[in-house]
C-alpha positions as YAML, in Angstrom:
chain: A
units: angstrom
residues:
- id: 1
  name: UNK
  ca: [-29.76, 6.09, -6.60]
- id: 2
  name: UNK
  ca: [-28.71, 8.67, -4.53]
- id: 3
  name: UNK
  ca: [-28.19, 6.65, -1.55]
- id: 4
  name: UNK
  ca: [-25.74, 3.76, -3.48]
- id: 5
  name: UNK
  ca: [-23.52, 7.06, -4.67]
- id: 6
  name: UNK
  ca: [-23.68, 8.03, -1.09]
- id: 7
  name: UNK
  ca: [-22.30, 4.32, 0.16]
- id: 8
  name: UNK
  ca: [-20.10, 4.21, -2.29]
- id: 9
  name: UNK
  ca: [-18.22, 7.78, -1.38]
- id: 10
  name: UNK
  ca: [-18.61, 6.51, 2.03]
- id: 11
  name: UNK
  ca: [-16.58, 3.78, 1.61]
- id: 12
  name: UNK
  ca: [-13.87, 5.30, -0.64]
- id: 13
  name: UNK
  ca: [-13.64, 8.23, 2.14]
- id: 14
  name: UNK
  ca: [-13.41, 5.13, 4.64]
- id: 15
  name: UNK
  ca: [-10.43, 3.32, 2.69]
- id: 16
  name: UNK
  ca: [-8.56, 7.13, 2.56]
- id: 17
  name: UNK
  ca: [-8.73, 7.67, 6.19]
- id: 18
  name: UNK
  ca: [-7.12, 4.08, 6.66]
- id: 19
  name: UNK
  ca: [-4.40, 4.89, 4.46]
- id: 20
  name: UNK
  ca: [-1.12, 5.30, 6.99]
- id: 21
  name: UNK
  ca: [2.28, 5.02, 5.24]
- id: 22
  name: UNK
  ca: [3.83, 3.83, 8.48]
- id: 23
  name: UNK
  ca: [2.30, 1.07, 7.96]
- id: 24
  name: UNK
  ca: [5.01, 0.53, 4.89]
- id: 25
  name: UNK
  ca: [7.66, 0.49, 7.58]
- id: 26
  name: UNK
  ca: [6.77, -2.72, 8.29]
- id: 27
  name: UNK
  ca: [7.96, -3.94, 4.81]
- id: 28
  name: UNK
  ca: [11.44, -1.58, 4.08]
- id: 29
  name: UNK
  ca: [13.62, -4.25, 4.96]
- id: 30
  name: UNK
  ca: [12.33, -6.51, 2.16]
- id: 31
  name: UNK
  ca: [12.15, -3.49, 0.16]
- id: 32
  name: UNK
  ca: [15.51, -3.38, 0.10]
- id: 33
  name: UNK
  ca: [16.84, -6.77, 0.51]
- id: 34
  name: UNK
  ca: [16.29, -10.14, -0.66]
- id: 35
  name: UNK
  ca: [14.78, -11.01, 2.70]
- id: 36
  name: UNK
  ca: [11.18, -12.56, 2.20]
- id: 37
  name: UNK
  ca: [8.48, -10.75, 3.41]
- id: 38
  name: UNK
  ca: [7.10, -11.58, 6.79]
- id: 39
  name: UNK
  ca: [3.41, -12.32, 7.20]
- id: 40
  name: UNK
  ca: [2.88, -9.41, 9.44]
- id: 41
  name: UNK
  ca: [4.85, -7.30, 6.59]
- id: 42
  name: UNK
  ca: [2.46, -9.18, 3.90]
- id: 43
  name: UNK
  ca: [-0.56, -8.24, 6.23]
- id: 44
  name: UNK
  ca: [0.09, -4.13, 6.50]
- id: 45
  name: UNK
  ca: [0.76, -4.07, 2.73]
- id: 46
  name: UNK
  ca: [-2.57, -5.54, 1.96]
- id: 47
  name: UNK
  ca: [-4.24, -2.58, 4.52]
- id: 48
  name: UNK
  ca: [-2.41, -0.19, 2.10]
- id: 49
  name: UNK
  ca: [-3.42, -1.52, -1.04]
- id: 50
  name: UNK
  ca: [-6.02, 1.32, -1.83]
- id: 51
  name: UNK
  ca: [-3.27, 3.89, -0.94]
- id: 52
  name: UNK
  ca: [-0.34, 2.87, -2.85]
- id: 53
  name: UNK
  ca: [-0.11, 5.69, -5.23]
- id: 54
  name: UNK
  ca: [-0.96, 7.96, -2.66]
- id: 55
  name: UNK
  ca: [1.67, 6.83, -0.64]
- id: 56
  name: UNK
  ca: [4.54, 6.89, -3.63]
- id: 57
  name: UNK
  ca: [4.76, 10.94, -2.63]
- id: 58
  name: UNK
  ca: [4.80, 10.20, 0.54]
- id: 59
  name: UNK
  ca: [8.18, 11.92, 1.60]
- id: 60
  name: UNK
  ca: [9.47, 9.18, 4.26]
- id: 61
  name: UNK
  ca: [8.17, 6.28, 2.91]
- id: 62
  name: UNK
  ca: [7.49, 6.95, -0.73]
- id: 63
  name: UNK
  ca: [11.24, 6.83, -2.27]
- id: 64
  name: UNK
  ca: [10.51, 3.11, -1.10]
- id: 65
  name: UNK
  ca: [7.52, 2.16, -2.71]
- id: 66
  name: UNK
  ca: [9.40, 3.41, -6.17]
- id: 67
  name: UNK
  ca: [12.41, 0.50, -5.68]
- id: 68
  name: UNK
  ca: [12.46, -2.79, -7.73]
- id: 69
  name: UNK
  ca: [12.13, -4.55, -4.66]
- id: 70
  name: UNK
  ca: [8.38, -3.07, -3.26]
- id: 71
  name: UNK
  ca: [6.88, -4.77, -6.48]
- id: 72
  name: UNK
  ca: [8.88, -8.01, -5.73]
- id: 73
  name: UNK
  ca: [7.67, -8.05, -2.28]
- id: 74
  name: UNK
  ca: [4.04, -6.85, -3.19]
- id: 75
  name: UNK
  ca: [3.93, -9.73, -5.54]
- id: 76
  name: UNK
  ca: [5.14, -12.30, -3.12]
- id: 77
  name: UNK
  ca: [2.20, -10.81, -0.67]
- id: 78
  name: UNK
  ca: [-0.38, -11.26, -3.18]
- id: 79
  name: UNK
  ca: [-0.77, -7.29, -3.56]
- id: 80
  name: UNK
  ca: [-1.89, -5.66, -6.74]
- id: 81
  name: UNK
  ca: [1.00, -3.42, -7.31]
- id: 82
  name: UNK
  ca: [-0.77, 0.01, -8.96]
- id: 83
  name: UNK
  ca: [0.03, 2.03, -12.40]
- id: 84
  name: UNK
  ca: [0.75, 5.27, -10.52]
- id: 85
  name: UNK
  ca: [0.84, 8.63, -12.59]
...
């Protein structure tokens, strides 16, 4: 038992230290444009899924994730957009 709740914090801690909001960068133009997302765009986003809401207060990129047009684009990449509180 103990050793599946230690795997299992291991990998959350894993999927934090991945989380890098300039890896949004790669999607801002789309984010604020009708310009379809490029694969490479479509590829970071799905890195970043686990961080989304994390990334909303981010203070460069976050104002971004909050526009009409991140959901758009994280729809059109297959990306579960996140309820964020």
């Amino acid at each position: 038992m103990v050793l599946l709740l230690s795997a299992g914090h291991m990998q959350q801690t894993e999927a934090q230290s991945r989380c890098d909001s300039v890896e949004i960068s790669w999607c801002l133009q789309s984010f604020v444009t009708n310009i379809p997302p490029s694969q490479e765009c479509c590829r970071k986003l799905k890195g970043q899924e686990a961080c989304l809401c994390r990334e909303t207060s981010d203070p460069t990129f976050g104002g971004y994730l909050k526009l009409p047009g991140a959901k758009r684009v994280a729809a059109a990449c297959g990306v579960r957009f996140p309820r964020c509180n």
